[in-house]
C-alpha positions as CSV (number, residue, x, y, z in Angstrom):
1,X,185.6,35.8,100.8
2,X,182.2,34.2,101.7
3,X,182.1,31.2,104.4
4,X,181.1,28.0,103.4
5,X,179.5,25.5,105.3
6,X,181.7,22.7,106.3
7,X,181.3,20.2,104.1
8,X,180.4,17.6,106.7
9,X,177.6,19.4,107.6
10,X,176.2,19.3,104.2
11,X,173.4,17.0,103.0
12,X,174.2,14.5,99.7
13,X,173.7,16.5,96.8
14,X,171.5,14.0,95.6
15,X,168.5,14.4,98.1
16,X,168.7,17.9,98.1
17,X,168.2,18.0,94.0
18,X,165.3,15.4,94.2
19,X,164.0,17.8,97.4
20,X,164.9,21.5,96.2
21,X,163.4,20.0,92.7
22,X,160.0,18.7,94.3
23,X,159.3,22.4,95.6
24,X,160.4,24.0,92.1
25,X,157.8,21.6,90.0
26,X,155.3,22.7,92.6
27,X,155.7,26.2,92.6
28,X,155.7,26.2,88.9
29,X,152.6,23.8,88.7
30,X,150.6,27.3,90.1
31,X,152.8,29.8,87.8
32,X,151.8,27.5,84.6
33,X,148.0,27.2,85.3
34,X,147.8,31.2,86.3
35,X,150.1,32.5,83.2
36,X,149.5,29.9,81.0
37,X,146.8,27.6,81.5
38,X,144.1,30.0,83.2
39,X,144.5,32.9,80.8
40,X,143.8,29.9,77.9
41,X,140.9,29.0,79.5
42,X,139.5,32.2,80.2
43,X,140.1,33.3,76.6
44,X,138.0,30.2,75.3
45,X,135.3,31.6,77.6
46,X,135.4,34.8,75.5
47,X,137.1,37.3,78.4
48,X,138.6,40.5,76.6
49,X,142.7,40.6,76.4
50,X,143.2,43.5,78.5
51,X,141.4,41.5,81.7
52,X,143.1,38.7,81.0
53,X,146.5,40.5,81.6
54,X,145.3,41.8,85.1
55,X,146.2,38.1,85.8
56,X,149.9,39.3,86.4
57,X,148.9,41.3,88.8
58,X,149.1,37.8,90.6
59,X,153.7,38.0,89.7
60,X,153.1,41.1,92.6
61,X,154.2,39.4,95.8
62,X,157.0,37.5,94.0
63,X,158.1,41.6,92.8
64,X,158.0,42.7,96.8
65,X,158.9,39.0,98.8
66,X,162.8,40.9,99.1
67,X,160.9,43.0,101.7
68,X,159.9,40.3,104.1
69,X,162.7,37.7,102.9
70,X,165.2,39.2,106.0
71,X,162.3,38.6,108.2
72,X,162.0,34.9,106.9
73,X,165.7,34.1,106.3
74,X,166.3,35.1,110.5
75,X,163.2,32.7,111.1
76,X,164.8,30.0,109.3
77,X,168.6,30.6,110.7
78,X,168.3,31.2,113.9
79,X,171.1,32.9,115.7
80,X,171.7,29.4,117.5
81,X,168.9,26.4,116.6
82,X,168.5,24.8,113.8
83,X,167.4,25.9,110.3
84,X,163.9,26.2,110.3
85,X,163.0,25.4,105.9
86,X,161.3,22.4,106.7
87,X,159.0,24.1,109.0
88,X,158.2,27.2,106.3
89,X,157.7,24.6,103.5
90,X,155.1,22.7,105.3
91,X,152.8,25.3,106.4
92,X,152.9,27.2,103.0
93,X,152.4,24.4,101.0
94,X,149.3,23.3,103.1
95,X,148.1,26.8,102.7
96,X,148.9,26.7,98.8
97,X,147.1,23.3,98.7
98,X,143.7,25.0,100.5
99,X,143.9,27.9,98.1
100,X,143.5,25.9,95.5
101,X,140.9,24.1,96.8
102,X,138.8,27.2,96.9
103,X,139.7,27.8,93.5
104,X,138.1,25.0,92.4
105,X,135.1,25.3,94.0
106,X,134.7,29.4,92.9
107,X,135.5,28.4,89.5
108,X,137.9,30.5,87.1
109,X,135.3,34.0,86.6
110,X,134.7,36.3,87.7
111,X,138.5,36.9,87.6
112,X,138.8,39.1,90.5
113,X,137.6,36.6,92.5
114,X,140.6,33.9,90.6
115,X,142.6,36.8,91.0
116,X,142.4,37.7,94.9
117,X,142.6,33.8,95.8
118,X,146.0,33.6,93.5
119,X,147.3,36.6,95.0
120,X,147.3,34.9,98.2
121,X,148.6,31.4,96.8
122,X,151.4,33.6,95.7
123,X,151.9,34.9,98.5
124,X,152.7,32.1,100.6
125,X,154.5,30.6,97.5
126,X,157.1,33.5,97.2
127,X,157.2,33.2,101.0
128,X,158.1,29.2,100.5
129,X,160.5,29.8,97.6
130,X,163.0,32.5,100.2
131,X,162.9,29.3,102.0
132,X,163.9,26.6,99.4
133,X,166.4,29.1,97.3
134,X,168.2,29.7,100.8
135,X,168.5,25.9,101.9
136,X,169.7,25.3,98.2
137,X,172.4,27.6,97.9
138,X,173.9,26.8,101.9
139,X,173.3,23.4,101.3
140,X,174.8,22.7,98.5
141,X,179.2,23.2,97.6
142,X,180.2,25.4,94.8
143,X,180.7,22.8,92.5
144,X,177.3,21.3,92.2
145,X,175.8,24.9,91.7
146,X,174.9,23.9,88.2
147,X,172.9,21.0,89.0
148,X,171.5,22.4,91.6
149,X,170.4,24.8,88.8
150,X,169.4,22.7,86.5
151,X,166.8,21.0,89.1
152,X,165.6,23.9,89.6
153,X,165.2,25.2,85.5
154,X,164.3,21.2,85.0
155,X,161.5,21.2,87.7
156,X,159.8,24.6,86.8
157,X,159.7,23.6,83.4
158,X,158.2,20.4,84.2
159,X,156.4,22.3,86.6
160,X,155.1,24.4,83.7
161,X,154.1,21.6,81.8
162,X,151.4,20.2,84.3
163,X,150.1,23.5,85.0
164,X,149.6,24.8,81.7
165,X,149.4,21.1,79.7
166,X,148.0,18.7,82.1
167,X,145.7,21.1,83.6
168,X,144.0,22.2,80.3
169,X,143.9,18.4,79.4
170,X,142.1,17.2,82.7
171,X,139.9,20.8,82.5
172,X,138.9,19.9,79.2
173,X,138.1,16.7,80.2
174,X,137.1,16.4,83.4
175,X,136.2,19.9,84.2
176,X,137.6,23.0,86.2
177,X,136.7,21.5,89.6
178,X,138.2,18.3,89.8
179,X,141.4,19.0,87.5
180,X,141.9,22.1,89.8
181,X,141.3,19.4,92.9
182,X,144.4,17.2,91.2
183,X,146.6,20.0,91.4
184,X,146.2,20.6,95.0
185,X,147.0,17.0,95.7
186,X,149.8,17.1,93.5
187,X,151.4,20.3,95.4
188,X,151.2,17.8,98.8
189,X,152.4,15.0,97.4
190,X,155.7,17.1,95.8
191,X,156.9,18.6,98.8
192,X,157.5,15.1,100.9
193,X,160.5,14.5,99.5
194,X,161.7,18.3,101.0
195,X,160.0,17.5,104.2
196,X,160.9,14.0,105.0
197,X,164.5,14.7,103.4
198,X,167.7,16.7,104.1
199,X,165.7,19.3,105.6
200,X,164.1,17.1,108.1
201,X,167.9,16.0,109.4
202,X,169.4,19.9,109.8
203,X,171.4,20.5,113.0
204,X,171.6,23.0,115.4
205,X,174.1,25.8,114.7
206,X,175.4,29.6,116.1
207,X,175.3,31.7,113.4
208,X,176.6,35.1,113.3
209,X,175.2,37.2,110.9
210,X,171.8,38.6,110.9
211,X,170.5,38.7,107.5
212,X,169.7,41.8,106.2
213,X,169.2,43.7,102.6
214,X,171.6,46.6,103.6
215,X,174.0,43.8,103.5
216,X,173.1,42.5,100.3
217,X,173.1,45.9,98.3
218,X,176.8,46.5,99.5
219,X,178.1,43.9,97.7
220,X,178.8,45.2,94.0
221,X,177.8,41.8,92.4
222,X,174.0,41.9,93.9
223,X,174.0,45.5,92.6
224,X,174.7,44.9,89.1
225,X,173.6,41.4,89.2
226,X,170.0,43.0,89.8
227,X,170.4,44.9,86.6
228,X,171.8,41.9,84.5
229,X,168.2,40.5,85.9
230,X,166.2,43.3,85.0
231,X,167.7,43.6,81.3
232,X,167.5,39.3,80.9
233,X,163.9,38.9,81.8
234,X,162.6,41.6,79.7
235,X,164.3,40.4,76.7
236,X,163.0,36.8,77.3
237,X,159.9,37.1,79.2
238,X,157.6,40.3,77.5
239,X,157.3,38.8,74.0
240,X,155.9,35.4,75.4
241,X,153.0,37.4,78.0
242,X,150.4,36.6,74.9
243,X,151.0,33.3,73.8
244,X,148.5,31.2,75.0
245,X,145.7,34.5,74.2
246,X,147.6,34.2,70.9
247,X,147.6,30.6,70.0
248,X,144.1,30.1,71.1
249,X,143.3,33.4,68.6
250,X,145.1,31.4,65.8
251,X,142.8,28.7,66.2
252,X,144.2,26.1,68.6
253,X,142.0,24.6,70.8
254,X,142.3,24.0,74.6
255,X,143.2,20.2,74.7
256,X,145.9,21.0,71.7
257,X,148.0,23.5,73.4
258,X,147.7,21.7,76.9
259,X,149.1,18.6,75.1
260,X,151.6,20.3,72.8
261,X,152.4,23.0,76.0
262,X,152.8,19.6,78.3
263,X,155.5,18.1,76.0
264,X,157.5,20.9,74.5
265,X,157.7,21.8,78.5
266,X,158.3,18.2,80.0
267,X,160.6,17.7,77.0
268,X,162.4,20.7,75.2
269,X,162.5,22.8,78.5
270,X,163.9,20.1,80.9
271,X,166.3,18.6,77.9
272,X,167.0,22.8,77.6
273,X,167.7,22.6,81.5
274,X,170.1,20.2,80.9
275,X,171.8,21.5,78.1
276,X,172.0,24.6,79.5
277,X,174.3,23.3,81.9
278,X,176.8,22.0,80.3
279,X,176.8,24.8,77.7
280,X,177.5,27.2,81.0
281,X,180.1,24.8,82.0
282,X,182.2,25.2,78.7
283,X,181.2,28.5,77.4
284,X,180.4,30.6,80.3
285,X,177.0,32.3,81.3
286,X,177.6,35.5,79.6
287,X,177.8,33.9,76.1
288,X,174.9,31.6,76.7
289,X,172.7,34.3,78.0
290,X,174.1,36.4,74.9
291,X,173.2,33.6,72.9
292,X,169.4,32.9,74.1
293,X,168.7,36.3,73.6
294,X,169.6,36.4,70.3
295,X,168.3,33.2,69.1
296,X,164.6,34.5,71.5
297,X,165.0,37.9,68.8
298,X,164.5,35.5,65.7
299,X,161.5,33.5,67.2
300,X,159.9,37.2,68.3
301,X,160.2,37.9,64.7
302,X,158.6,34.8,63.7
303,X,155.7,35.6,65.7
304,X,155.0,38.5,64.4
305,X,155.3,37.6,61.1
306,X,152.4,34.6,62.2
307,X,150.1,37.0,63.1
308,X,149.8,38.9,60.3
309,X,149.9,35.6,57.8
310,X,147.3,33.7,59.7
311,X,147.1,30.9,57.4
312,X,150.6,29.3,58.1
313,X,150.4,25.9,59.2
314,X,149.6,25.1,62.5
315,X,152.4,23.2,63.4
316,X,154.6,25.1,62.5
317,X,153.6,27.9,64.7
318,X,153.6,25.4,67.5
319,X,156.7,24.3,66.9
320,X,158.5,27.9,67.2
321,X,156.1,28.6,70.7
322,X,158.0,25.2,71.6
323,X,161.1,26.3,71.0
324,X,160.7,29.7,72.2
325,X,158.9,29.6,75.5
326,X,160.6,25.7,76.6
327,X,164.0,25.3,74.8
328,X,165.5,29.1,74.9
329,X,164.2,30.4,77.9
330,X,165.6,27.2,79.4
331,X,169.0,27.2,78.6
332,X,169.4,31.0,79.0
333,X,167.7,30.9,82.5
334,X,169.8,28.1,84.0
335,X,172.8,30.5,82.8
336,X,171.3,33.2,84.7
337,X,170.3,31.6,87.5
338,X,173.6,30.2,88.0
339,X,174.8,33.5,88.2
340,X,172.8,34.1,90.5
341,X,173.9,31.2,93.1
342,X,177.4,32.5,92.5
343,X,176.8,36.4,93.8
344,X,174.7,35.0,96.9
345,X,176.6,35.1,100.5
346,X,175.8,31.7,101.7
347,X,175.1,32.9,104.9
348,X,171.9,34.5,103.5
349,X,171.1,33.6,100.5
350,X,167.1,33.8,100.9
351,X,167.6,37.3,101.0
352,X,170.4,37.6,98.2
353,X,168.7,35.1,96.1
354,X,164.8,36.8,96.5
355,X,166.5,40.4,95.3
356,X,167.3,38.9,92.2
357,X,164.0,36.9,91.8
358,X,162.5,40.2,92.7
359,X,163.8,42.2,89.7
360,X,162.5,38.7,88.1
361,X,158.8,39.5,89.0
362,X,159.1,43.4,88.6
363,X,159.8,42.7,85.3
364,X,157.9,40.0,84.4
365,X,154.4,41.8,85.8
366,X,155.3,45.3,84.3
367,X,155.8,43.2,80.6
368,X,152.5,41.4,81.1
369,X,150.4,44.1,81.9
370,X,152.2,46.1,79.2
371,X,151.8,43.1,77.0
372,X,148.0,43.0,77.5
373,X,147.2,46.5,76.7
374,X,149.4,46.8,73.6
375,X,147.8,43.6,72.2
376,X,144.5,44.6,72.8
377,X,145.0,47.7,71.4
378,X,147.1,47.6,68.4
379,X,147.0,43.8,67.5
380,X,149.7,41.1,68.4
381,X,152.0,41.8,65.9
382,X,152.7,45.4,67.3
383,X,153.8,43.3,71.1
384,X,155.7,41.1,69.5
385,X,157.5,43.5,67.6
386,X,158.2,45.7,70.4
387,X,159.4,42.7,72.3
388,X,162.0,42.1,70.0
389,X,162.9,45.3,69.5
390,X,163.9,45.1,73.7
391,X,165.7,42.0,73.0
392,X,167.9,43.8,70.2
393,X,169.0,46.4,72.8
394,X,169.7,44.0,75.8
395,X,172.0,42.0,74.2
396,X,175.4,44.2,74.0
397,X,173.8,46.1,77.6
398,X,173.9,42.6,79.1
399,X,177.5,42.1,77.4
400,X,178.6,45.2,79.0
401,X,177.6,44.6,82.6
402,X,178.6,41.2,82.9
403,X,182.2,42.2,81.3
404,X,183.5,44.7,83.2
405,X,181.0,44.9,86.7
406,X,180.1,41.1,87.3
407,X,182.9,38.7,88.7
């Protein structure tokens, strides 16, 4: 049986939603302008597909952060003091401010340069994120998991929607230099409320357990809980590595999609977010993961079927990349990410937590690489097919695993 803080000890659930959810908008302001928004932009430039997918090169540090995360958790819980989050947050976010900074003033190409100043960005975010997911999961009772969840679904899809809407609207507008300026203010000014909240008032504690991954892989749910990860993300995540290449191929220009990408995000995903929790609440994660992939299968197919019949109306090809990348992905990743809250010992959860985020990034950067080559070479319709095709066969293998190995 896992300890549990004492429920005296905890923080209101309230200020540690608005606080966890600060950090998850910011971290997903930088995954939406480098997955989404910067690969857009550099397509309109005229850059080749197969460069434009080096840009997950960028998911690498969030693949490998489980092998300094035992390293940061023991920095953050002391073996007596007190918990050390509001300390990581600060530093990393400053240094993910400054990084962007430079980015602005480098400019978008040559990518390797983008590339190398992201990597580091990323760096320090994955770093950040041990950090936030820990405090979140000790910090908050059993019961408020799925909120917890859903401010963290909610804010990376908002998140998503100024870094890969807003940000093409203001680049459009305003240019690369000062809309890439705004972000960097932005990232400040969403981590106060982590900072200067329930982080700021921890207390000092005597903690017994050093935090380790040996510990971790023990445990029978973090073992199969990794492969329910690994199997999930590649069913939702490889058809959608081409999208914004894709739409802006199809003939949408950089203001529409920022706009379109801004709401669908701001509204489908975070109403997704919240739906997604109370359809885990009455039906389980299992079938709503089930579910998501199934319904993703169908919009795969769709896609495919758009890029071989190019003249399709435009709306409604936005409407299924809406529904698709914002509304499914939503629901079925609070569902999974509530899982993953529930097979993390409290008393380390950065480390539990990262393993799983881990497989999370594996995935995600071997699919957009993967992604980027196939398109390039044998046309989008050939990824997205392929992409469903995954989806088909992860459905019963995710059945399996959580049925009989997953409690």
């Amino acid at each position: 049986m896992l300890q549990q803080h004492p429920v005296g000890k905890r923080p209101s659930p309230v200020s540690v939603f608005v606080a966890v959810g600060g950090l998850y908008v910011g971290q997903s302001v930088i995954g939406g302008l480098t997955f989404l928004g910067l690969p857009a932009v550099l397509r309109t430039a005229g850059l080749p597909l197969d460069q434009i997918g080096l840009l997950y090169l960028v998911v690498l540090p969030w693949a490998l952060k489980f092998l300094w995360s035992p390293y940061v958790e023991r920095y953050r819980l002391p073996r007596l003091g007190k918990n050390r989050s509001r300390r990581i947050v600060a530093v990393g976010v400053s240094i993910c401010a400054s990084g962007l900074l430079i980015l602005a003033y480098t400019g978008p190409s040559p990518v390797s340069v983008a590339i190398a100043v992201l990597f580091v960005v990323a760096m320090v975010t994955a770093t950040v994120d041990i950090a936030c997911d820990g405090f979140a999961v000790e910090a908050l009772a059993v019961e408020h998991y799925g909120w917890g969840n859903a401010a963290q679904v909610g804010g990376s899809y908002l998140g998503s929607a100024i870094g890969a809407g807003l940000f093409l609207v203001l680049v459009d507008y305003f240019g690369w230099k000062n809309a890439t300026t705004a972000m960097a203010a932005l990232l400040i000014s969403l981590a106060l409320p982590f900072i200067f909240g329930p982080a700021a008032k921890a207390k000092p504690e005597t903690r017994e357990q050093i935090p380790s991954i040996r510990h971790a892989l023990k445990r029978p749910q973090v073992r199969t809980g990794l492969l329910v990860a690994a199997v999930y993300v590649a069913a939702q995540k490889w058809g959608l590595a081409m999208l914004g290449p894709f739409l802006i191929d199809y003939g949408f220009d950089l203001v529409t999609i920022g706009a379109l990408n801004g709401m669908g995000s701001m509204i489908v995903g975070f109403g997704g977010a919240i739906l997604g929790g109370a359809l885990v609440r009455s039906f389980g994660s299992s079938r709503v993961l089930i579910l998501s992939i199934a319904t993703q299968t169908l919009l795969l197919c769709a896609f495919a079927t758009f890029s071989l019949n190019r003249d399709i109306a435009h709306w409604m090809v936005m409407t299924v990349a809406i529904v698709s990348s914002s509304g499914v992905m939503s629901i079925g990743f609070v569902a999974l990410y509530a899982c993953f809250m529930g097979w993390s010992d409290p008393r380390q959860a950065g480390v539990d937590f990262t393993l799983f985020q881990c497989m999370d990034g594996i995935v995600s950067m071997a699919g957009g690489l993967g992604a980027g080559a196939i398109a390039a070479r044998f046309g989008y319709a050939t990824s997205f097919l392929i992409a469903a095709g995954v989806s088909m066969l992860a459905a019963p293998i995710i059945l399996l695993l959580m049925r009989r190995h997953v409690k």
